[in-house]
C-alpha positions as CSV (number, residue, x, y, z in Angstrom):
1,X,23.8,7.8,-10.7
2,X,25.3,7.8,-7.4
3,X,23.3,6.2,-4.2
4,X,23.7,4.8,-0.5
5,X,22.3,1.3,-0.6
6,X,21.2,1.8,2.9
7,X,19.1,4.8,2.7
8,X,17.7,3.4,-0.6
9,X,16.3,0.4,1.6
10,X,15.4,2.8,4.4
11,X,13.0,4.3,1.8
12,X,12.1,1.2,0.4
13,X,10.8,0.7,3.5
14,X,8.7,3.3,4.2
15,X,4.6,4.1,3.5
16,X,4.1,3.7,0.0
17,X,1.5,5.7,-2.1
18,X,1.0,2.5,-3.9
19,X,1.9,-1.6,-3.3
20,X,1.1,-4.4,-5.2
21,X,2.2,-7.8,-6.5
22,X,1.9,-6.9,-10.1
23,X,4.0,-9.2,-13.3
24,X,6.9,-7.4,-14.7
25,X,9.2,-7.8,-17.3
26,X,13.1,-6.3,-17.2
27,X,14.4,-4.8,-20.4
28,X,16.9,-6.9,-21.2
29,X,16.3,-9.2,-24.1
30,X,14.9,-13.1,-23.1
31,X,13.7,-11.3,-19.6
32,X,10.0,-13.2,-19.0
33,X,7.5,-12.0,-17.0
34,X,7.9,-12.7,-12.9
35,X,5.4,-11.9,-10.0
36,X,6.9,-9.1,-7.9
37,X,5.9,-6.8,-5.4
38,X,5.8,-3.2,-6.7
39,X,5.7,-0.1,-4.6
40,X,5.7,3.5,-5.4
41,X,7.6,5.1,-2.9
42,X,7.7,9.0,-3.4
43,X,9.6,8.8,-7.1
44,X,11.0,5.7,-6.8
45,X,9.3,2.5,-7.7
46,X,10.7,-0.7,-5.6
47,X,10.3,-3.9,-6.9
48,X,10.3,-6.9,-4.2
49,X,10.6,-10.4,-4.9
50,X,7.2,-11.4,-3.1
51,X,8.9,-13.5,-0.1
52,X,11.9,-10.8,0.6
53,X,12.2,-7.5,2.3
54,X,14.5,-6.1,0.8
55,X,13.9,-4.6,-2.9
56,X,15.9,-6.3,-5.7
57,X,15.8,-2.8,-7.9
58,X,14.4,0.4,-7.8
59,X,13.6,2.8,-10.5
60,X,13.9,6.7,-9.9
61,X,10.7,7.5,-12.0
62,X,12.4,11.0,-13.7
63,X,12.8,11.7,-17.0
64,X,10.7,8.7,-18.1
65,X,7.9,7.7,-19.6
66,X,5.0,5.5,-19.2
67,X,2.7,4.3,-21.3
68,X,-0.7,2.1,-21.6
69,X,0.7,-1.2,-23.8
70,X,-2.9,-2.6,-23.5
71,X,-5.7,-3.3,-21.0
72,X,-3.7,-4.5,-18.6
73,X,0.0,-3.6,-19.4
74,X,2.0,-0.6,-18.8
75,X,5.3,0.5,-19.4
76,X,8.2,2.6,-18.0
77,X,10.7,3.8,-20.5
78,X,13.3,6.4,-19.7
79,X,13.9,8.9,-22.3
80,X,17.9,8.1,-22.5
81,X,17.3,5.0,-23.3
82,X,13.8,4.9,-25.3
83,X,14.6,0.7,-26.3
84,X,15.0,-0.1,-22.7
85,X,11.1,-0.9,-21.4
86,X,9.9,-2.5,-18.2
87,X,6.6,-4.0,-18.2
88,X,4.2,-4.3,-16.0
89,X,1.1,-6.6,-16.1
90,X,-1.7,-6.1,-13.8
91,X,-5.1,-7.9,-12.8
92,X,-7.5,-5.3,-14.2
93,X,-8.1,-2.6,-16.4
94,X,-8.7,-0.4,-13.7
95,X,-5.6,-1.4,-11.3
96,X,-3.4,-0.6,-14.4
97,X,-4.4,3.0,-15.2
98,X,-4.2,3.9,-11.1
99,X,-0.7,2.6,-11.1
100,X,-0.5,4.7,-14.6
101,X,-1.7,7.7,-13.3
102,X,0.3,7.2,-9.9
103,X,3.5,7.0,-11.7
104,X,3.2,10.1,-13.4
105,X,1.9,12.0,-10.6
106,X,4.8,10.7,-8.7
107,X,7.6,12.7,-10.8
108,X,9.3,15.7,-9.1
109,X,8.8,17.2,-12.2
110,X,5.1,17.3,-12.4
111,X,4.9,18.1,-8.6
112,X,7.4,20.9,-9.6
113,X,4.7,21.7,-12.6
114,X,2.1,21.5,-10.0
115,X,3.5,23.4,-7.7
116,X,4.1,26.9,-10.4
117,X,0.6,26.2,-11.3
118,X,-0.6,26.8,-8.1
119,X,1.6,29.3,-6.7
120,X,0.4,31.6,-10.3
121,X,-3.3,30.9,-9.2
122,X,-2.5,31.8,-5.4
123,X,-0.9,34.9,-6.7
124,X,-3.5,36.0,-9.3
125,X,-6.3,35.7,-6.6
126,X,-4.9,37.2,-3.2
127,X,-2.0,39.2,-4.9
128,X,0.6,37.5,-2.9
129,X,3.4,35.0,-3.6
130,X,2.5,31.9,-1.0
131,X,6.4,31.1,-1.5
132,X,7.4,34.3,0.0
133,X,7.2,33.1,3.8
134,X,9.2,30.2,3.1
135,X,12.1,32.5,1.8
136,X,11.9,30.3,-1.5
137,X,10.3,32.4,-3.8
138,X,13.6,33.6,-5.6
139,X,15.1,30.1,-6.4
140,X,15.1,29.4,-10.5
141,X,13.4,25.7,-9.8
142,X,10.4,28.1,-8.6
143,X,10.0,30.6,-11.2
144,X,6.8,30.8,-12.6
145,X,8.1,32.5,-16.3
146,X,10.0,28.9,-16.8
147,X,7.1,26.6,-15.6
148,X,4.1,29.0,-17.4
149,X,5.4,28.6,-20.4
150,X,5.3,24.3,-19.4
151,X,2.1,25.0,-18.2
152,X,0.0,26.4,-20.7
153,X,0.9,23.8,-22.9
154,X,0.8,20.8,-20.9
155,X,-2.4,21.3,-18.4
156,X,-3.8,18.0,-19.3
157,X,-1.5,16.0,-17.4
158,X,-2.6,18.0,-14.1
């Protein structure tokens, strides 16, 4: 995948919907576990080393998944590369499945999944498609016959 190093910092340093120092392990094999500063920045998880600025990585949380290893572990695999985890350890129980739950919520895919959801609702109650001001409501990415389908059988993750 393509990027420009600069904007990626830009957005690395912007508001984050999460930040902590959290352990983490790289995927490569004999990678140990290091403290780093981790923040969720729209879909992109930075990781910092904790006296820098500037992120050494960033993962573009799409097409992955993440998953509860135990209390306090969770992983991020991307489903291209299934082998390939990085782990995260963090201080509690409860700090882990926020940064779980944050993660997946993060995904344009699941905002996209959110987003058909409601507009079907919005539609169903007031008769009226609530993308239809924004001259969007044509475009495929949109169309709630593709994402119904998604969202009858996956409503659990909302």
């Amino acid at each position: 995948m393509r990027f420009n190093e600069k904007e990626l910092v830009s957005l690395s340093r912007q508001p984050s919907e999460k930040a902590a120092e959290l352990g983490m392990r790289g995927p490569k094999k004999g990678d140990v576990v290091k403290r780093r500063l981790v923040k969720l920045v729209v879909n992109f998880l930075f990781y910092f080393r904790t006296d820098e600025e500037e992120p050494i990585g960033a993962l573009l949380l799409e097409q992955c998944r993440v998953e509860k290893e135990d209390s306090l572990t969770f992983s991020v695999a991307f489903l291209d590369e299934a082998e390939k985890k990085y782990l995260f350890e963090c201080d509690t129980e409860e700090q882990c499945g926020e940064w779980i739950d944050s993660i997946i919520k993060a995904s344009y895919e699941f905002m996209r999944k959110n987003l058909i959801f409601y507009r079907t609702e919005i539609h169903r109650l007031t008769g009226k498609d609530p993308l239809e001001q924004y001259g969007i409501s044509d475009e495929t990415r949109f169309q709630v016959s593709n994402g119904l389908q998604m969202m009858t059988r996956d409503t659990s993750s909302l």
